[in-house]
C-alpha positions as CSV (number, residue, x, y, z in Angstrom):
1,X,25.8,30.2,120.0
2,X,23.7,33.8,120.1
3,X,23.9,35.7,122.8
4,X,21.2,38.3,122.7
5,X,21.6,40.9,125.7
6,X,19.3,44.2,126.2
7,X,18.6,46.4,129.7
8,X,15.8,47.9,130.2
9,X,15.7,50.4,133.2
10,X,12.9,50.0,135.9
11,X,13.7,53.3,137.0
12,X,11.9,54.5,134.2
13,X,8.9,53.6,136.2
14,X,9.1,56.6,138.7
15,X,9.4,59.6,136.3
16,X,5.9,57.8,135.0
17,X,4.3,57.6,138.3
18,X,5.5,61.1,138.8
19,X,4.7,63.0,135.8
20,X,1.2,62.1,136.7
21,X,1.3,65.1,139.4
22,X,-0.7,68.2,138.1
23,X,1.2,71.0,136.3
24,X,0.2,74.3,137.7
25,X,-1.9,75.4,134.4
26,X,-1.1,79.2,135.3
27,X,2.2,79.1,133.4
28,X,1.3,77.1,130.5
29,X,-1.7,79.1,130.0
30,X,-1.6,81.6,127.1
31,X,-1.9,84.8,129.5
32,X,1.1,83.6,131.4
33,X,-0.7,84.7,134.6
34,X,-1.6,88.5,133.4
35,X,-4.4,88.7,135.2
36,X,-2.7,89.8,138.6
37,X,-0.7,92.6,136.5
38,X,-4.2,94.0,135.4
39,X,-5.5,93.9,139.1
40,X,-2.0,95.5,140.3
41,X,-2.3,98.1,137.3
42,X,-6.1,98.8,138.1
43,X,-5.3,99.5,142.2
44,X,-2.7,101.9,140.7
45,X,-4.1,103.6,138.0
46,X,-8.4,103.0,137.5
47,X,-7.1,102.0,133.9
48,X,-7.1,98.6,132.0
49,X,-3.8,97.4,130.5
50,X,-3.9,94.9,128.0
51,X,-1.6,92.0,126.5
52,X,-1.6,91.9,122.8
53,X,-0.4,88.5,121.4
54,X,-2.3,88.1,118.6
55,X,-4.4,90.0,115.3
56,X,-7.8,90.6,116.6
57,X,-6.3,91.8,119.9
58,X,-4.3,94.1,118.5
59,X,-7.2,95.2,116.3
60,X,-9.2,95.6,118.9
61,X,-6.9,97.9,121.2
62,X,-6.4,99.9,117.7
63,X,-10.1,100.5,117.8
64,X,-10.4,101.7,121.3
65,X,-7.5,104.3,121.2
66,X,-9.0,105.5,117.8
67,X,-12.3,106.0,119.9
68,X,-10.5,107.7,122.8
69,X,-8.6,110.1,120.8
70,X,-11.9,111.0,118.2
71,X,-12.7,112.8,121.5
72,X,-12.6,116.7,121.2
73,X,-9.7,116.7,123.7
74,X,-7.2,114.2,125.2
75,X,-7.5,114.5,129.0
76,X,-4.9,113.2,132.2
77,X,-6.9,109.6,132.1
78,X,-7.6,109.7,128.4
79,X,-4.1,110.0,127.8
80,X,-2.7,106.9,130.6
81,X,-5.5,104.7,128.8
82,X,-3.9,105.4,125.2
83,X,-0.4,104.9,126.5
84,X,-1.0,101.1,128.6
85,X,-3.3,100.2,125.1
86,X,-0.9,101.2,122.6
87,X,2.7,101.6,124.2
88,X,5.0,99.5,122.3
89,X,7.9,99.3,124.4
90,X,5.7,98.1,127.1
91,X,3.8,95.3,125.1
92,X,7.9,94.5,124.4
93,X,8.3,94.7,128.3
94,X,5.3,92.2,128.6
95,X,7.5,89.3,126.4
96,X,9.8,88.7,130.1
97,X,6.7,88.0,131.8
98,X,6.1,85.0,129.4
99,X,9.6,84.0,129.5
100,X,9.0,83.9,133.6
101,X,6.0,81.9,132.8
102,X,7.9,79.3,130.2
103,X,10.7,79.1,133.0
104,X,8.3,78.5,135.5
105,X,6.8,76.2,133.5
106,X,9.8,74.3,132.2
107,X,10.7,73.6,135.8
108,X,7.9,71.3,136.5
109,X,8.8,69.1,134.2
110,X,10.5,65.9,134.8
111,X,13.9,65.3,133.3
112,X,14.2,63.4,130.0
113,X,15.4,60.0,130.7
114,X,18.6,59.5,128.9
115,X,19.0,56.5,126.4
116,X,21.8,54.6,124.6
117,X,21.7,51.7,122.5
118,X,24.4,49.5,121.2
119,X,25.7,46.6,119.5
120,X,28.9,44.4,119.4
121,X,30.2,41.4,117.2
122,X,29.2,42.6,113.6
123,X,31.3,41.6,111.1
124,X,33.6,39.0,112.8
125,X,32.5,35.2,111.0
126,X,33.7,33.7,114.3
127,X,31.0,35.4,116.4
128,X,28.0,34.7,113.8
129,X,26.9,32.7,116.3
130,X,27.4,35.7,119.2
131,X,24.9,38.6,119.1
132,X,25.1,41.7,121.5
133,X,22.5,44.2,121.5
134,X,22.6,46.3,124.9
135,X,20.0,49.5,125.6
136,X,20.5,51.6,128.9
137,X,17.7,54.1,130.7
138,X,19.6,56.4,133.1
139,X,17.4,59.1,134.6
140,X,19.0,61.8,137.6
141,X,17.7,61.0,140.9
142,X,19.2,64.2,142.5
143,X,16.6,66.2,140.2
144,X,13.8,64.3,141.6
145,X,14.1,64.9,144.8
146,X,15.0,68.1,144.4
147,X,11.9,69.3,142.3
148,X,10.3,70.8,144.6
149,X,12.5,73.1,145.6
150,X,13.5,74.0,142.2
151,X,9.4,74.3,141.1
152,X,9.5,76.6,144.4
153,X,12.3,79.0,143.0
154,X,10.8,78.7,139.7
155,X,7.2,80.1,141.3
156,X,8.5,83.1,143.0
157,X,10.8,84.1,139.9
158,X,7.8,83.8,137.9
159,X,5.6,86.1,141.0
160,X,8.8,88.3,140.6
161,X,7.9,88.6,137.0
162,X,4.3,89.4,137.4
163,X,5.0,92.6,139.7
164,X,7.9,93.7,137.5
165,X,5.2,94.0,134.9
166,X,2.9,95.3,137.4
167,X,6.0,97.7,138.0
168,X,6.7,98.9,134.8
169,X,2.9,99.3,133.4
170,X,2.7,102.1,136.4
171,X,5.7,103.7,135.5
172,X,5.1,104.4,132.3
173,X,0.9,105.7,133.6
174,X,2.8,107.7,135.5
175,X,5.4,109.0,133.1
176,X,2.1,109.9,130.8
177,X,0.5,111.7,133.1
178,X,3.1,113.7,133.8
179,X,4.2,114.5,130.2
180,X,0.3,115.3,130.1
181,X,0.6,118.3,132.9
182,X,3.8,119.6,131.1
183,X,2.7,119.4,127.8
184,X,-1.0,121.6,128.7
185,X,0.7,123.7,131.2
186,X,3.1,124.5,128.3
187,X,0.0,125.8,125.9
188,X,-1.5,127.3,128.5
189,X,1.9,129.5,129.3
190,X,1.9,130.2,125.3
191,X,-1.4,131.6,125.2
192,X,-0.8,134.0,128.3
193,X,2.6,135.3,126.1
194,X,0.5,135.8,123.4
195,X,-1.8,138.0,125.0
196,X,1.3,140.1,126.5
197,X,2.6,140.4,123.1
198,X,-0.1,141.9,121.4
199,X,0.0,144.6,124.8
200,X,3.6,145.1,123.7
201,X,2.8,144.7,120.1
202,X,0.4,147.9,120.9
203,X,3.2,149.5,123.1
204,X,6.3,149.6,120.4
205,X,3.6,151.1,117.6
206,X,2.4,153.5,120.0
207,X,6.0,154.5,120.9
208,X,6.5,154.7,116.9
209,X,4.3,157.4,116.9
210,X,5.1,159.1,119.5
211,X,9.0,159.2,118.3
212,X,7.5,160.8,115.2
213,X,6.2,163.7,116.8
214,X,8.9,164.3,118.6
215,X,6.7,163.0,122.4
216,X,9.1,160.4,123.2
217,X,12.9,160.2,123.1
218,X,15.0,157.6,121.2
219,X,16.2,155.9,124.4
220,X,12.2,155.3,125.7
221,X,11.4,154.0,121.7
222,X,13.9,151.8,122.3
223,X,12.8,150.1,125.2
224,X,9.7,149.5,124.1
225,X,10.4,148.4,120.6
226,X,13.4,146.4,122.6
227,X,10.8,144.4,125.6
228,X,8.3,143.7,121.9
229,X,11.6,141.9,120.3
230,X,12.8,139.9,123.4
231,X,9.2,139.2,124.6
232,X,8.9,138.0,120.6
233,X,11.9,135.6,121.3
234,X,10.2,134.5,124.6
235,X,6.8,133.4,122.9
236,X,8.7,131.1,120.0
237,X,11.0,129.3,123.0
238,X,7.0,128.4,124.7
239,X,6.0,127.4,121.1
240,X,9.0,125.3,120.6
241,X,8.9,124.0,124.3
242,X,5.0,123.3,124.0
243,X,5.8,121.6,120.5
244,X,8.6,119.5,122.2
245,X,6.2,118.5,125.7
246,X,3.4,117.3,123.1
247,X,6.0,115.0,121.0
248,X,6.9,113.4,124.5
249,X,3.5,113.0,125.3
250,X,3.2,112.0,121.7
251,X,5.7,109.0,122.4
252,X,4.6,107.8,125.1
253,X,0.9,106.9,124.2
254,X,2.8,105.4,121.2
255,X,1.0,107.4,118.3
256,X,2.1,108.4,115.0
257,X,0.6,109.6,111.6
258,X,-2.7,110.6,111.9
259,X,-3.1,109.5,115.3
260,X,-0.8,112.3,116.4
261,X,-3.0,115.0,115.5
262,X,-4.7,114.8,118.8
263,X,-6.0,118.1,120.8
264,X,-5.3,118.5,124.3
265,X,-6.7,121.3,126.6
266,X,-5.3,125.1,126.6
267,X,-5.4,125.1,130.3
268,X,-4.6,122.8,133.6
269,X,-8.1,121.6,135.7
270,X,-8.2,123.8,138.6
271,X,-7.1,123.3,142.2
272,X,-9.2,120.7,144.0
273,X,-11.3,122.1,146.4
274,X,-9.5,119.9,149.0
275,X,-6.8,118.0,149.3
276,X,-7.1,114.0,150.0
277,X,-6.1,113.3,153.6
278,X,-3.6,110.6,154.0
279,X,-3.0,110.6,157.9
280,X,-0.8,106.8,157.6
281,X,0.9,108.0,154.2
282,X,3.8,105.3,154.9
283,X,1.6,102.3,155.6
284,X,-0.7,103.1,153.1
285,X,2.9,102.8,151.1
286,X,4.2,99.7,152.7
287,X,1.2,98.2,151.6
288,X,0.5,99.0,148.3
289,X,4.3,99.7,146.2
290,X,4.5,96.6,144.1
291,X,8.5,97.5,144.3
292,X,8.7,96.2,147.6
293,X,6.3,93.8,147.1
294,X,9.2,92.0,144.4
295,X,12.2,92.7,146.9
296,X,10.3,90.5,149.4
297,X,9.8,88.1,146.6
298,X,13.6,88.4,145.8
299,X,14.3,87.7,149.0
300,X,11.9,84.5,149.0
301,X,13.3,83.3,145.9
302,X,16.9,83.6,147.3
303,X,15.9,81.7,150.6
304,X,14.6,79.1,148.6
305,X,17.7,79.0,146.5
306,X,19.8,78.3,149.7
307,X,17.5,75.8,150.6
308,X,18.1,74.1,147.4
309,X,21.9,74.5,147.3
310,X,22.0,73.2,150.9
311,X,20.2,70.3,149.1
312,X,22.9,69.5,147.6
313,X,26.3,70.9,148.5
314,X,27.1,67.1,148.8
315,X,26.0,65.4,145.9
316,X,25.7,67.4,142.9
317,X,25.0,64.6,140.4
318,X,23.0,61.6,141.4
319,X,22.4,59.0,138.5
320,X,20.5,55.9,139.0
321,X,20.7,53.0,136.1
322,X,18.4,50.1,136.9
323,X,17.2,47.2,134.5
324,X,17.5,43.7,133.6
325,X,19.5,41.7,131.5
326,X,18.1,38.9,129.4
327,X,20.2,36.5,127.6
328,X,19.4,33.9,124.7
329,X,21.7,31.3,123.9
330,X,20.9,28.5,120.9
331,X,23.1,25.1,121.3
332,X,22.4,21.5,120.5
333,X,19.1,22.8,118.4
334,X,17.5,24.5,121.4
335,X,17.2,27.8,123.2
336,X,17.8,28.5,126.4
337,X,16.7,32.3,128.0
338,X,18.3,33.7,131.6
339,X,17.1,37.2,132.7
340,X,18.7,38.7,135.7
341,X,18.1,42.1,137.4
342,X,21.1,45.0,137.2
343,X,21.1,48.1,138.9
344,X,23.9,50.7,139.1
345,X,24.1,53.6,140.9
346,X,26.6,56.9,139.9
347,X,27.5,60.2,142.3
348,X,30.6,61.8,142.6
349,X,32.5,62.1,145.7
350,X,33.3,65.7,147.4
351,X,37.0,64.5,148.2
352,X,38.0,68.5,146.8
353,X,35.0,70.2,146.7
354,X,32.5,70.3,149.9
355,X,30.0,72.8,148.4
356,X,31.3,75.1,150.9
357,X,32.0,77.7,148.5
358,X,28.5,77.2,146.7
359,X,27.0,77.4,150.1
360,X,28.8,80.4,151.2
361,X,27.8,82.7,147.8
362,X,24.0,81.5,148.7
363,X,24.5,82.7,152.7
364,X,26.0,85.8,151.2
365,X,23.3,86.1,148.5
366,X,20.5,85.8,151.2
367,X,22.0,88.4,153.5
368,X,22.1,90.9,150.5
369,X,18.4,90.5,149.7
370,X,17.9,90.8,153.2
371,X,19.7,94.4,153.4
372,X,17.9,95.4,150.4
373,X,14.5,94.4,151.0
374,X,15.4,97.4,154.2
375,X,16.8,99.3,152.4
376,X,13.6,99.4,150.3
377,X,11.2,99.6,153.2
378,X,13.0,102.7,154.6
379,X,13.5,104.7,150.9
380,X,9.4,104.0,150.6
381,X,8.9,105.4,154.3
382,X,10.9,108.8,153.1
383,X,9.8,108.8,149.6
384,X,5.8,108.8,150.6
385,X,6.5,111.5,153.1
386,X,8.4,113.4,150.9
387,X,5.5,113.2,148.2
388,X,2.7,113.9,150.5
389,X,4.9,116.8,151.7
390,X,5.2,118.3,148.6
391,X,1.8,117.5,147.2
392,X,0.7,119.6,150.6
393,X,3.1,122.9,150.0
394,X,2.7,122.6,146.2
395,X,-1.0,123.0,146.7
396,X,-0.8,126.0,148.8
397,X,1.7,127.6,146.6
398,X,-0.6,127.5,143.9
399,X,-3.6,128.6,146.1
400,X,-1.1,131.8,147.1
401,X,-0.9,132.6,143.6
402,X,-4.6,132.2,142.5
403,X,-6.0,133.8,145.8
404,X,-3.7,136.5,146.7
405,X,-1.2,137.7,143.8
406,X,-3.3,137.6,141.1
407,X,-6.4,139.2,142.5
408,X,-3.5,141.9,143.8
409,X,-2.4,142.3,139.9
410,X,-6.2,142.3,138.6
411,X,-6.7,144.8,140.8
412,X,-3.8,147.0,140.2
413,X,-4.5,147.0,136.1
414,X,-8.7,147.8,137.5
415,X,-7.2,151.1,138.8
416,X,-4.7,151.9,136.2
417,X,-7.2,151.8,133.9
418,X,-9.8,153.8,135.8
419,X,-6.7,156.2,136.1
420,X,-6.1,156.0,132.7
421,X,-9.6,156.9,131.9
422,X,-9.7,160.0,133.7
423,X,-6.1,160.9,132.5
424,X,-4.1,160.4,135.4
425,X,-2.1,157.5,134.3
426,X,-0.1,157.1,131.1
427,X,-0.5,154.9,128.4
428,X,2.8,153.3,128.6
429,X,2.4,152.6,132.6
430,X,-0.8,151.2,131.6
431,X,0.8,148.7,129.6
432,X,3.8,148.0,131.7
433,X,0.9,147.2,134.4
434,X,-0.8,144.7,132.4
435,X,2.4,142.8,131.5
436,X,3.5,142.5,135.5
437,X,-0.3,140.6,135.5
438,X,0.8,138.6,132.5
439,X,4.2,137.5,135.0
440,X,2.1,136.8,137.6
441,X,-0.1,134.4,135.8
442,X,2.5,132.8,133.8
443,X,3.7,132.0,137.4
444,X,0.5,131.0,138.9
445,X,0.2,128.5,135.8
446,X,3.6,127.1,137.0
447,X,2.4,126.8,140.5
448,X,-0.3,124.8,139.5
449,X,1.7,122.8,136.9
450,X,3.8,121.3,140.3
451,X,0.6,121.3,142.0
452,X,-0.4,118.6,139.6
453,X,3.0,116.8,139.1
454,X,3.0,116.7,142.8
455,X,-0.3,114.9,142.7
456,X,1.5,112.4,139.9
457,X,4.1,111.8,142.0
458,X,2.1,111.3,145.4
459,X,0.7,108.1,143.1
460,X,3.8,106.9,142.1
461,X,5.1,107.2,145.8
462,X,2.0,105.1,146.9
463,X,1.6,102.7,144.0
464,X,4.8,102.3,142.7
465,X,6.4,103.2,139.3
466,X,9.0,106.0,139.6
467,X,12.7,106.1,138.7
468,X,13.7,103.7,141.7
469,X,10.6,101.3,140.7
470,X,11.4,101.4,136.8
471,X,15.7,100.7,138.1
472,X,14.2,97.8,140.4
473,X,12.2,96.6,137.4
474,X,15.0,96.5,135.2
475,X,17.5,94.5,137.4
476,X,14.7,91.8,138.0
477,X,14.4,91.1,134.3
């Protein structure tokens, strides 16, 4: 007699019927959904930000920053368009939104059905007659009727992902813009030290002189030959600091070799005529920071996630074996076949554990992303008026400068020279008058340099992208 047994599992009939359901084509697609980071990145910035992932993109974006920099001088917007083409760290940054996007991906897939095969009565001369060859198809049931929700935390991870992008792409525009105001506002402070060392370059000779024919004292020589030396010192700590505010500039539009010979300009763009009114500063902020945008995603994503654990605090496994059984048997010369159906069904019980532990830690996870997701929309209320405050004073401190203290200074080294001319005024007062101008400018060219980083800043408190943005970025990767 040979016995001939094999299961085949109908069950294996549903994950055909539902893998027929469309696969969202947005995470499978090579872009991983990049499109909404350039649209975020565009509201933020007016600048294109690209995702290299192969040769003749990478080629390509090497031939546009080559363009950009042939330029005579690397400007503010020049500068954030080199730094979101060629940034390194950032393309490296771009990789967790294609993780997201397999994740995201994965999740809509059905679950492998599991197979085992085997065989009994090999080898034994008694059982010649006695074949047993038995296949089983198991598949989880608990993951099918959970897919949804799981697809649904998938989707806002992978939305979470997108802004996070979004997120960092503006921070480091904004970090490059910034490093851009320091670095020209540095040159510019070097060439207003040079021009009050060659007045004390003139000064200490003319003192020389003077100490040779017996006019001026040792104690005045050494003053003057003493302000050349320190204000000598003070000229190579703004060469150094100018040197050291291009490198960081240098870094973060990503350049090196020749690329890194770039000009910028000697001086900062002027004050605006006027300043851009933004009467609903916080809900211009509300709406726009792609930070708070992701902490209301987080706080989707966890809700779902509680959903989903609710789901099943219960059952946490769920197998279903179905099939039939179909036997041969050979006597007296002829063969006989009997098929019958089988069908098993596996959980586990929740005698110890209720899931009320698993629940709790998903109530507790939800009420955290709740807080935070306030917490956020209160910091972003302050933070915006805090920018627009200081982008207000920081624009009439630099106004005060260029309208009133300056002019004063101009106009104080006018008459000393008129004075000078008709022999009232010394030579050395003279001097001494045109480096308190030099003072004054070098602050005025500070008071503009905030102006501008106060302008840098007003963005990032609008958009998105500073330190809390770049922190918040971080944890969500």
């Amino acid at each position: 007699m040979t016995i001939q047994k094999f299961k085949l599992a109908a069950i294996i009939g549903l994950p055909l019927v539902l893998a027929g359901c469309a696969t969202n084509t947005e995470y499978s697609a090579g872009d991983a959904g990049f499109t909404a980071v350039e649209a975020k990145v565009g509201a933020g910035t007016a600048k294109r930000s690209v995702w290299i992932q192969n040769r003749q993109q990478a080629e390509k974006a090497e031939a546009q920053v080559k363009a950009l920099l042939a330029r005579k001088s690397v400007d503010a917007d020049t500068a954030v368009q080199v730094a979101l083409l060629n940034n390194k760290g950032l393309q490296a940054a771009y990789a967790d939104l294609g993780d997201a996007s397999a994740d995201a991906w994965q999740a809509t897939m059905l679950l492998n059905p599991t197979i085992s095969i085997g065989t009994s009565g090999i080898g034994a001369p008694e059982l010649q007659a006695y074949r047993a060859i038995e296949g089983l198809i198991t598949t989880n049931i608990l993951a099918l009727i959970t897919r949804e929700k799981t697809i649904a935390v998938a989707d806002a991870r992978f939305r979470q992902a997108q802004l996070a992008a979004a997120l960092q792409t503006l921070a480091l525009a904004g970090e490059t813009r910034r490093a851009w105001v320091e670095t020209v506002s540095a040159w510019e402070t070097v060439t207003q030290l040079n021009r009050a060392q060659a007045a004390a370059d003139a000064a200490s000779e003319l003192a020389a002189k003077l100490g040779e024919t017996g006019a001026m004292g040792k104690a005045d020589q050494a003053r003057e030959h003493v302000f050349n030396a320190e204000l000598a010192g003070q000229v190579a700590e703004a060469r150094l600091a100018a040197r050291l505010a291009k490198e960081n500039l240098t870094r973060k539009m990503g350049l090196w070799g020749a690329n890194a010979e770039y000009r910028v300009p000697n001086r900062l763009p002027d004050l605006p005529k006027a300043l851009s009114r933004l009467d609903s500063i916080e809900a211009e902020a509300l709406k726009r920071r792609v930070d708070l945008q992701m902490a209301r995603l987080d706080l989707e994503a966890v809700a779902k996630s509680y959903r989903l654990t609710e789901a099943t605090r219960f059952v946490s496994d769920l197998t279903l074996v179905a099939g039939a059984e179909t036997e041969r048997e050979r006597e007296d010369g002829g063969t006989k076949f009997e098929t019958t159906g089988q069908a098993e069904l596996e959980f586990s019980i929740p005698i110890f554990d209720t899931g009320q532990a698993s629940l709790r830690k998903a109530e507790l996870a939800h009420m955290r992303a709740a807080n935070l997701l306030a917490e956020k929309a209160v910091n972003i209320r302050s933070e915006a008026r805090s920018a627009y405050q200081a982008y207000r004073s920081r624009y009439d401190i630099a106004r005060h400068y260029r309208n009133t203290v300056v002019p004063l200074r101009t106009k104080i080294e006018e008459e000393a020279t008129l004075s000078y001319n008709g022999m009232i005024t010394s030579t050395f007062e003279l001097l001494a008058d045109n480096r308190s101008k030099v003072d004054s400018v070098i602050l005025t060219i500070n008071a503009k340099r905030d102006f501008w980083l106060a302008d840098a800043d007003l963005m990032t408190a609008i958009h998105g992208g500073g330190e809390a943005g770049a922190a918040a970025a971080a944890g969500a990767d």
